[in-house]
N, C-alpha and C positions, 0 to 999 in steps of 0.2 A: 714897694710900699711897706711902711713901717708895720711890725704883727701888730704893737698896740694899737694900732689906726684898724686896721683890719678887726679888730675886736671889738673896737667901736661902733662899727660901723654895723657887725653883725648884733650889737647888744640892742642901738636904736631899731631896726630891719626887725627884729623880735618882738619890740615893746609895740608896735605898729601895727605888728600884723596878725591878722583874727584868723589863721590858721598856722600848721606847725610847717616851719620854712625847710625845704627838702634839702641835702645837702649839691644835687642837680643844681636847683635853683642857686646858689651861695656861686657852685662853679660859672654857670651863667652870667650872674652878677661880675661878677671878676673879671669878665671876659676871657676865661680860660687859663690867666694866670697861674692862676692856683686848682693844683691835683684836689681830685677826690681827698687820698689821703693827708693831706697838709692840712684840707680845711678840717676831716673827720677828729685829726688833733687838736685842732684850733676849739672847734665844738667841744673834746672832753676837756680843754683848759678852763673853758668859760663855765663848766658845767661842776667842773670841783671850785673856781673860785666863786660862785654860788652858793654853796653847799651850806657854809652856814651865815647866809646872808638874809634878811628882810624876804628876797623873792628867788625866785627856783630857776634856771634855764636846764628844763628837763627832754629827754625824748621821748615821743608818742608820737604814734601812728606814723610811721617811716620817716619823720622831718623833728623839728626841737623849735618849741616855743619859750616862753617864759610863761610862770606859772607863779600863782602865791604860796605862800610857805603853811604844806598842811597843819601846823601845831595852830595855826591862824584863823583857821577854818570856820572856828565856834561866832570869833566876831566878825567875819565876811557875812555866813550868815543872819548874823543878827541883824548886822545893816541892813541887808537888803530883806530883812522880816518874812521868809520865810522857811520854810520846813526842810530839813535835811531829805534828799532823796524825793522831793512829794511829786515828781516829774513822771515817775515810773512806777507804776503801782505791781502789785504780786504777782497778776496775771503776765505783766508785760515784759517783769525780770523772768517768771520761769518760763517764757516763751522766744526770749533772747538767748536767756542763755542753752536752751536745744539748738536752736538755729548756730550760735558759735561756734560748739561744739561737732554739731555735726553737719553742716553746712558741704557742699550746698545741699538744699534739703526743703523738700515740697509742702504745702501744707498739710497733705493729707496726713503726711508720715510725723508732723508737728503734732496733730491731732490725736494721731494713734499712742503717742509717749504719753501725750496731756489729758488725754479720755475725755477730752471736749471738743467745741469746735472752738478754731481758732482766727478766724477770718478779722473778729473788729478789732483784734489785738495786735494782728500781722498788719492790719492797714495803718493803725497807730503807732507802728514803730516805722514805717516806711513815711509816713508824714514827718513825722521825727528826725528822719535822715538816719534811723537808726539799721536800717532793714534796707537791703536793696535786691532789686531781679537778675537774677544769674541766667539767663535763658531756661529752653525747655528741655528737660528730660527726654532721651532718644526713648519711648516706650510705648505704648498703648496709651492716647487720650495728649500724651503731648504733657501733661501737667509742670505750670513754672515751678522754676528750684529761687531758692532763698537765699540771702549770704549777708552776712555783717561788711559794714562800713568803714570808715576812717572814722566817721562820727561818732561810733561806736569805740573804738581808740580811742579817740579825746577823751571822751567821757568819761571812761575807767582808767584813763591814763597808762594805757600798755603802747611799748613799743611795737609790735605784730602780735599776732593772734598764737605766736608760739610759747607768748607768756603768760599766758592764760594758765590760773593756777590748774595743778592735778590732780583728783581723786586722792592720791596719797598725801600731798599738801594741805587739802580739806581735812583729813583725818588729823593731820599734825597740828593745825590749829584749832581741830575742839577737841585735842587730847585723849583722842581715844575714842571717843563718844560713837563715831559709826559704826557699826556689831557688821561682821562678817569679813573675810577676807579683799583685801582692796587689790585694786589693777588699776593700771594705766587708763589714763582718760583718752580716749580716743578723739583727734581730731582731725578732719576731715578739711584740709585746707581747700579754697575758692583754686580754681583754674587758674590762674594768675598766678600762686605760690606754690602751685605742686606741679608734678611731673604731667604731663595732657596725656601720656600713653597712659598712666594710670587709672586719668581718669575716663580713656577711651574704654579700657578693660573695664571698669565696672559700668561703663554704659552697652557694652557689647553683652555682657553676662546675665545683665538685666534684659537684653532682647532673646537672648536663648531661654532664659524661665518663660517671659512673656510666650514665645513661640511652641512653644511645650506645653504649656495650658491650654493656648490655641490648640493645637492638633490634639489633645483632650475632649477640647468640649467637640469640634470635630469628628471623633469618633463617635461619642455617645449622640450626635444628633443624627449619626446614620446608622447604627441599631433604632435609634429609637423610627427613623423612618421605613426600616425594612419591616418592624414591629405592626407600623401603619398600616403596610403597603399589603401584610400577609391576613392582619383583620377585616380591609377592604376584599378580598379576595374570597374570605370564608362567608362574606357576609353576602358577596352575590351569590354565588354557589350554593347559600341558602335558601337565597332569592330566589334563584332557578329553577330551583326544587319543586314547590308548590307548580309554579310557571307551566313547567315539561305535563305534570300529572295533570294537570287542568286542560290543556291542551292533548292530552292522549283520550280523556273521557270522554271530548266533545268527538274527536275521531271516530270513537268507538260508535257513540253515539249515530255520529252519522251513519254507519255501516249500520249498521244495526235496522234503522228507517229506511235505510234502501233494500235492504232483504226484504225489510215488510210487503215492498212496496212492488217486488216482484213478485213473489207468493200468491200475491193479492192479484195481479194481473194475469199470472196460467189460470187461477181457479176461475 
């Protein structure tokens, strides 16, 4: 098959399709004609004779769509009448972008960065298709972990989540403005892109803290029951006390009426 046909084919395939077409799928299509890498150049040809054209064939989210051409943006907008960004309000961006960053990642520990709660905001991005459940944390209570989407991809238009700007690229676009020394943004990539023994270790590590606590609270709640068991003990023994003396006077007592009561019978 001729390449220009081939480019063709993948230009229509793009203008068509409402998500970003994977280069798997392209091999599929072909019926295995065509390598990985044949079509991967095929894509950066289409993707430079794009570049300064009306419209974009960019890559996002592991696949390459067509897209419109940013400097255009102002009047796409206008057309459709309304607001740049109004999809996503403050809460939802700085509740995303935790979750991106350090993913996968529970609500609770969302909460604890944001000093709020965050539940209507985690639901609103999962309706979104923005947020999706990574299962549950090996730990105490089981609680689900967090993770960004593809949708999440499209949306900011990154290829993987390893393009996600960095703490030092922040500082470089507002020229200094962040005060204190910078580091590296930490990201915590989903099960799917990182290594599983990795993320076995920190599920394991989090079960030896968790069990450590436990045999903590474990110890202080058997001081506190020998504590108990030794108060219960002083407090019959107190008991007793009275008990034994009460019961010795009435003794006495008896002896006492029965000498009378012989006395009384010689005389």
């Amino acid at each position: 098959m001729d390449r220009n046909e081939i480019k063709a084919i993948i230009e229509n395939i793009l203008f068509v399709s409402d998500a970003p077409v994977t280069v798997k799928k392209l091999v599929a299509l072909f019926e295995e004609k065509l390598t990985d890498d044949q079509l991967k150049r095929i894509m950066a040809e289409l993707e430079e004779n794009y570049a300064s054209g009306a419209l974009r064939i960019s890559e996002v989210a592991e696949g390459w769509r067509m897209t419109t051409n940013p400097e255009r943006s102002q009047w796409i907008t206008n057309f459709f009448k309304m607001e740049k960004g109004h999809k996503l309000t403050r809460a939802s961006l700085e509740t995303l972008a935790i979750i991106a960053y350090r993913q996968p990642i529970t609500r609770a520990e969302v909460d604890d960065i944001r000093g709020v709660d965050s539940g209507g905001v985690l639901k609103g991005l999962i309706d979104k298709s923005m947020v999706k459940t990574m299962g549950r944390r090996k730990v105490p209570g089981r609680p689900m972990m967090y993770g960004t989407t593809n949708r999440f991809l499209e949306f900011f238009g990154l290829a993987r989540l390893a393009d996600l700007p960095t703490l030092d690229e922040f500082q470089a676009e507002l020229g200094g403005e962040m005060a204190g020394p910078t580091r590296q943004a930490m990201i915590d990539f989903a099960p799917d892109e990182t290594n599983p023994d990795e993320d076995a270790d920190e599920l394991d590590e989090s079960d030896n803290n968790d069990n450590a606590d436990n045999a903590e609270v474990i110890e202080q709640n058997e001081i506190l029951n020998e504590t108990e068991d030794l108060s219960e003990t002083e407090g019959l023994s107190e008991t007793e006390g009275p008990n034994e003396t009460e019961g010795l006077s009435e003794t006495e007592g008896l002896n006492e009426t029965g000498d009378i009561a012989k006395t009384e019978d010689i005389v």
